[in-house]
PASEBA-1860 file (N, C-alpha, C; in nm, 3 decimals):
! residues 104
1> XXXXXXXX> 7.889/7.883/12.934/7.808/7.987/12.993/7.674/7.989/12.920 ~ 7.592/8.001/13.023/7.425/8.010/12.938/7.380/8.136/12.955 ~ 7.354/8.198/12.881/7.259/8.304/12.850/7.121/8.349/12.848 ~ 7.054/8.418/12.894/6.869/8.401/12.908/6.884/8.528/12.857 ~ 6.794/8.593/12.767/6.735/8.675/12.738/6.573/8.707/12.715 ~ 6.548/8.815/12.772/6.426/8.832/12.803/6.397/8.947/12.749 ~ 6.346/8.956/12.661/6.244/9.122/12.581/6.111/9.151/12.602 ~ 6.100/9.265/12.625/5.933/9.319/12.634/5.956/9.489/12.586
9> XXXXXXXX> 5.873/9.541/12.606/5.848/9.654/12.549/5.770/9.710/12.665 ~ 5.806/9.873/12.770/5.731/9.915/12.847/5.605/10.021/12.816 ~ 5.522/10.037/12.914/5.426/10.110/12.882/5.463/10.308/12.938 ~ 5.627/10.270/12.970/5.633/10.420/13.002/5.743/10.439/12.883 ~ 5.671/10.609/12.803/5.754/10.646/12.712/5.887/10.753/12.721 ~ 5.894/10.774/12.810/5.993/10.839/12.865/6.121/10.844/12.883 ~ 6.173/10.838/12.825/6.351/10.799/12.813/6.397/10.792/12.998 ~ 6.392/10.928/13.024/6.464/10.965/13.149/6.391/10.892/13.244
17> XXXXXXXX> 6.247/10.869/13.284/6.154/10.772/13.381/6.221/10.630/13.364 ~ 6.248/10.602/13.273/6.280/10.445/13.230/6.448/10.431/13.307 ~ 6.526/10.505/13.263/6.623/10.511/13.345/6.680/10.501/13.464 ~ 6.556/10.606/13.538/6.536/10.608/13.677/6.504/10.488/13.727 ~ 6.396/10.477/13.655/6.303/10.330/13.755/6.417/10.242/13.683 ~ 6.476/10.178/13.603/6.560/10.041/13.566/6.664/10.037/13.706 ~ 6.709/10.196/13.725/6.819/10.213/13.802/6.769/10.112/13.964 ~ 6.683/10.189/13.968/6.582/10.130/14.093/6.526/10.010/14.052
25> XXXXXXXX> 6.536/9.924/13.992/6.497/9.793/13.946/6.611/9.716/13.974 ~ 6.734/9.758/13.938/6.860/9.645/13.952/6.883/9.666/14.095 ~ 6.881/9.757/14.186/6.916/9.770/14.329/6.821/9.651/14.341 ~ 6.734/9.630/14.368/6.585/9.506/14.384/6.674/9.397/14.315 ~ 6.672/9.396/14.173/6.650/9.249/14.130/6.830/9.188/14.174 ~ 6.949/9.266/14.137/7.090/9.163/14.174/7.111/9.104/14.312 ~ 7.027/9.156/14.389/7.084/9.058/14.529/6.966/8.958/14.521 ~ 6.873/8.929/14.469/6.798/8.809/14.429/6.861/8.750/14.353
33> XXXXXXXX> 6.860/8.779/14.241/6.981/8.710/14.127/7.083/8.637/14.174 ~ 7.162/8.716/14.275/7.307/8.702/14.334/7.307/8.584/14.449 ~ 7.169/8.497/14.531/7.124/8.460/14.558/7.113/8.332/14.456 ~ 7.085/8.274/14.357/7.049/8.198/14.296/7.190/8.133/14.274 ~ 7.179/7.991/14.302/7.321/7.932/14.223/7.356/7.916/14.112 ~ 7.485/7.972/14.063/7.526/8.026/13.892/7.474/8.106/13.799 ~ 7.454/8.199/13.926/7.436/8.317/13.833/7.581/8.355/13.833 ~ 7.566/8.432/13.712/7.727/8.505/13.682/7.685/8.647/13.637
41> XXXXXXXX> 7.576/8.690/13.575/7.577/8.890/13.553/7.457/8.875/13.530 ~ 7.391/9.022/13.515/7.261/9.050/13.470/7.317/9.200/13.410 ~ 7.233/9.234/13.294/7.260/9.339/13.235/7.118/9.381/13.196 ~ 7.075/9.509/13.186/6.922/9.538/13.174/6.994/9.661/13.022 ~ 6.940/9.656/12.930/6.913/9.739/12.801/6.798/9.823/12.773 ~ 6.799/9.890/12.634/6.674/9.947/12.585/6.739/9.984/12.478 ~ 6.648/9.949/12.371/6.694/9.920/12.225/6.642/10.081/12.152 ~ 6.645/10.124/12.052/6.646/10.207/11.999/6.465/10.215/11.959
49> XXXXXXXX> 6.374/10.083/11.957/6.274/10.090/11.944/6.208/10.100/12.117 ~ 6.257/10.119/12.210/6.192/10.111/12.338/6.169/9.997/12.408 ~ 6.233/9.861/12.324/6.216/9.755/12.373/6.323/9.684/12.513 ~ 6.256/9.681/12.644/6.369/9.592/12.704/6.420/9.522/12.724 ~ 6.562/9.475/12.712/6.630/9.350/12.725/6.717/9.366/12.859 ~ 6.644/9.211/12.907/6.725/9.177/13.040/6.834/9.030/13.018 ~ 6.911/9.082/13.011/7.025/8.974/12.986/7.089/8.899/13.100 ~ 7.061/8.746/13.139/7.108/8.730/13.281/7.211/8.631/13.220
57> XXXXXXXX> 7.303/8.584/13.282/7.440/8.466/13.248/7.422/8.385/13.341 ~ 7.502/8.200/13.337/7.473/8.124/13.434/7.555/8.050/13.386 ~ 7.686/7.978/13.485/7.727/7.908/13.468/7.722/7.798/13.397 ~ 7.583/7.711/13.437/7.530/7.581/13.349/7.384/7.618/13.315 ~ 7.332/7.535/13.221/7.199/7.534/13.190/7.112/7.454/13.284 ~ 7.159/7.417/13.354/7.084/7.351/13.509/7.039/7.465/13.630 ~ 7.133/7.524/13.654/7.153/7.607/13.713/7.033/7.732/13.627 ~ 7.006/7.760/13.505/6.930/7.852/13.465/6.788/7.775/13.467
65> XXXXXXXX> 6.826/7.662/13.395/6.677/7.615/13.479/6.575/7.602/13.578 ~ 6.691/7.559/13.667/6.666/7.583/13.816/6.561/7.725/13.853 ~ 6.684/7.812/13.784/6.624/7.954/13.831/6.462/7.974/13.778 ~ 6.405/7.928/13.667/6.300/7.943/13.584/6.200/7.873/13.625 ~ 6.246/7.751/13.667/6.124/7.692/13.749/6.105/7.658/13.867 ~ 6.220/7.741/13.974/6.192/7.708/14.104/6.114/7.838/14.150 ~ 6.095/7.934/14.078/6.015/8.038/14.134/6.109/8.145/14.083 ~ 6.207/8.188/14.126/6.313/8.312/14.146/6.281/8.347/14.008
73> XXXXXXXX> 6.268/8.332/13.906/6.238/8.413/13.779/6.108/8.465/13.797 ~ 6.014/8.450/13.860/5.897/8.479/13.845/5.909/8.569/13.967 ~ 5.972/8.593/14.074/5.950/8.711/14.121/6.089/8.825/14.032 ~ 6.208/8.806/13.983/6.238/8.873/13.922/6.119/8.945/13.798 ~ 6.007/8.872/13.761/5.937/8.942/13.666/5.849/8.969/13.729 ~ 5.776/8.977/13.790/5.704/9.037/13.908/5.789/9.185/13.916 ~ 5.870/9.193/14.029/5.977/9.301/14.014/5.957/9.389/13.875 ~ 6.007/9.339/13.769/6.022/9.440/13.671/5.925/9.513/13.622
81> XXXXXXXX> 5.824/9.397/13.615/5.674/9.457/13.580/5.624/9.590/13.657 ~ 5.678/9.580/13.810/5.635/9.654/13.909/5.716/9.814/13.896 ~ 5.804/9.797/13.836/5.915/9.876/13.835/5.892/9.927/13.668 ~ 5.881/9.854/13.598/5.876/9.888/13.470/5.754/9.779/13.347 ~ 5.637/9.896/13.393/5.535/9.825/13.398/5.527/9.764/13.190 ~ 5.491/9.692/13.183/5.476/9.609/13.034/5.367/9.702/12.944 ~ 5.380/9.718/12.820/5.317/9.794/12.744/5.181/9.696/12.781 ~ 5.065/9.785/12.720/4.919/9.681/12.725/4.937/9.596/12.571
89> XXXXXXXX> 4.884/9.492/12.577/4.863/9.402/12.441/4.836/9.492/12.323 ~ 4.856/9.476/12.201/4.967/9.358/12.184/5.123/9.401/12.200 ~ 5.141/9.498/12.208/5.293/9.530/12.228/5.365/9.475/12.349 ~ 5.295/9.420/12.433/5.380/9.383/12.537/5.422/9.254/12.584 ~ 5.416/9.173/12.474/5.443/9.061/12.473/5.592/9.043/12.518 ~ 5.639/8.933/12.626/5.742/8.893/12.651/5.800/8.793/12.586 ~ 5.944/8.793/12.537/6.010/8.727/12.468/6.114/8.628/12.554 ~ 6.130/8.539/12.554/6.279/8.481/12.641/6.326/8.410/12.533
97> XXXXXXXX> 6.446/8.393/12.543/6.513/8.263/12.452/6.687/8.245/12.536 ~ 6.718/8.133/12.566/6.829/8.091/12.608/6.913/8.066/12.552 ~ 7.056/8.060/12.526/7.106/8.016/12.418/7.277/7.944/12.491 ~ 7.342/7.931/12.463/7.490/7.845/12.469/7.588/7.990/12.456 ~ 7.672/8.052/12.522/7.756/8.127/12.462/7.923/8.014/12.445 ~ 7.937/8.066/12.320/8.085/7.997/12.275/8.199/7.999/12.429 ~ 8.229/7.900/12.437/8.388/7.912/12.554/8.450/7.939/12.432 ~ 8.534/8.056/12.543/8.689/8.080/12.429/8.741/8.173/12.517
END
């Protein structure tokens, strides 16, 4: 299973707004997601510093590739941005990193 993680930090400080709109962000982004071959979950966070993590899973690392450079990631971030707009520089730098999760 491959893993993508994606961090940014939004420009709304609001606990309860952030909630709302994420809520209204995953209705939008899982049937795109769900759409893509090997996807397996998406999970959306918010860390104790305000930072968001979007956690998506994928069967193979082909398959997440796929997703990253055939377009479909880039309107998923489109989407979020729209929904949960990015702090202004420098705080709003986006983070991704992919990684291998252990089979077991």
């Amino acid at each position: 299973m491959i893993v993508s993680v994606m961090r940014r930090r939004t420009a709304i400080g609001d606990a309860g707004e952030v909630e709302r709109r994420a809520g209204r962000l995953l209705e939008r982004l899982r049937p795109l997601l769900e759409r893509q071959p090997g996807f397996v979950s998406l999970e959306l966070l918010r860390d104790e510093g305000g930072r968001l993590t979007e956690v998506t899973r994928w069967r193979s690392a082909g398959e997440c590739r796929r997703y990253v450079r055939e377009g479909a990631a880039a309107m998923a971030a489109t989407l979020s941005d729209g929904y949960l707009p990015t702090a202004p520089y420098p705080n709003g730098s986006w983070e991704r990193e992919t990684s291998q999760e252990p089979e077991g």
